[in-house]
C-alpha positions in Angstrom: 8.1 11.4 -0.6 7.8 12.6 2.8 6.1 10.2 5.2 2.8 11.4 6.7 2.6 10.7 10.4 -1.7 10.7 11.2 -2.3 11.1 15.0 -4.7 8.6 16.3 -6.1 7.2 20.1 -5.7 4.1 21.8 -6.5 2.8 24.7 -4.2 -0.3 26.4 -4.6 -2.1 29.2 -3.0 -0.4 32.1 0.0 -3.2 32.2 0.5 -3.1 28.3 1.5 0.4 28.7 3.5 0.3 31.6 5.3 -2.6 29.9 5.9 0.3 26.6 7.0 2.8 29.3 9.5 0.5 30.7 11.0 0.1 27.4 11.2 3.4 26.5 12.6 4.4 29.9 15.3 1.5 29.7 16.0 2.6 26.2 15.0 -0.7 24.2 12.5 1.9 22.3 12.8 5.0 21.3 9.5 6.1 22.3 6.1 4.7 22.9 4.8 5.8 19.0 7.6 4.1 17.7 7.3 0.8 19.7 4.0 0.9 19.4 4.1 1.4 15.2 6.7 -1.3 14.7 4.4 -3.5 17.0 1.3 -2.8 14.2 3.6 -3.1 11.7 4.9 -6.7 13.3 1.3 -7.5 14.0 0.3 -6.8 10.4 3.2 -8.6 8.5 2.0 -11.6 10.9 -1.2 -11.5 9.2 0.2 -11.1 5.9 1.9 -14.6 6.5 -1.1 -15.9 7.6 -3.2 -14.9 4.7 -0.4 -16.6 2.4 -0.1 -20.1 4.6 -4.0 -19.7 4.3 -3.8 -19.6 0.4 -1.4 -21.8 0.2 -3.2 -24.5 2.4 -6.1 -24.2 0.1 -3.6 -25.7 -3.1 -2.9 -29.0 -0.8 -6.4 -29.7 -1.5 -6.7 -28.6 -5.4 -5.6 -32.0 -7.1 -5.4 -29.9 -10.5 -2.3 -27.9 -8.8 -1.1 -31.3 -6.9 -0.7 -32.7 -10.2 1.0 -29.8 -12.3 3.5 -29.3 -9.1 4.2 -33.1 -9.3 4.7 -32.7 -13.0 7.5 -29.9 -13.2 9.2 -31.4 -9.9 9.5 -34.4 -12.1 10.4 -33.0 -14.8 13.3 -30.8 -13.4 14.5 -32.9 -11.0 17.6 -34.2 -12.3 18.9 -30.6 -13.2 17.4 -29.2 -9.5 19.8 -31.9 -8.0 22.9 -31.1 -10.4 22.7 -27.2 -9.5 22.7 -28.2 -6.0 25.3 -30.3 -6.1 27.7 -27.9 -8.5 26.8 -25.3 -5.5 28.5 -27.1 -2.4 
């Protein structure tokens, strides 16, 4: 499937976009839409992380999780440390 490219407007500080000029001109980007897409795409995956830590910093707090987690590190344990050992 062919990837479709949407053409949009934005406005950056007058700095920011010297700064994406200098990098194209030096050659550390290709252009200023590609910089500036893998920068969304950097910016987004950032947020992604967040969202997970978020979720995941909501379990610390759910003693019914706490306690299954506990459970299965308890119960596989002893083969968790054998597979690591048989791997070094």
């Amino acid at each position: 499937m062919l990837k479709q490219n949407i053409r949009t407007t934005v406005t950056l500080p007058e700095q920011l976009l010297k700064a994406v000029d200098e990098a194209v001109e030096t050659g550390r980007a290709k252009s200023r839409n590609q910089l500036i897409a893998n920068a969304v795409r950097h910016e987004l995956a950032a947020l992604k992380r967040l969202e997970i830590d978020e979720a995941f910093e909501g379990m610390s707090a759910d003693q019914e999780f706490y306690q299954e987690a506990r459970k299965l590190s308890n119960e596989f344990g002893d083969s968790d440390w054998e597979a690591f050992q048989q791997s070094e």
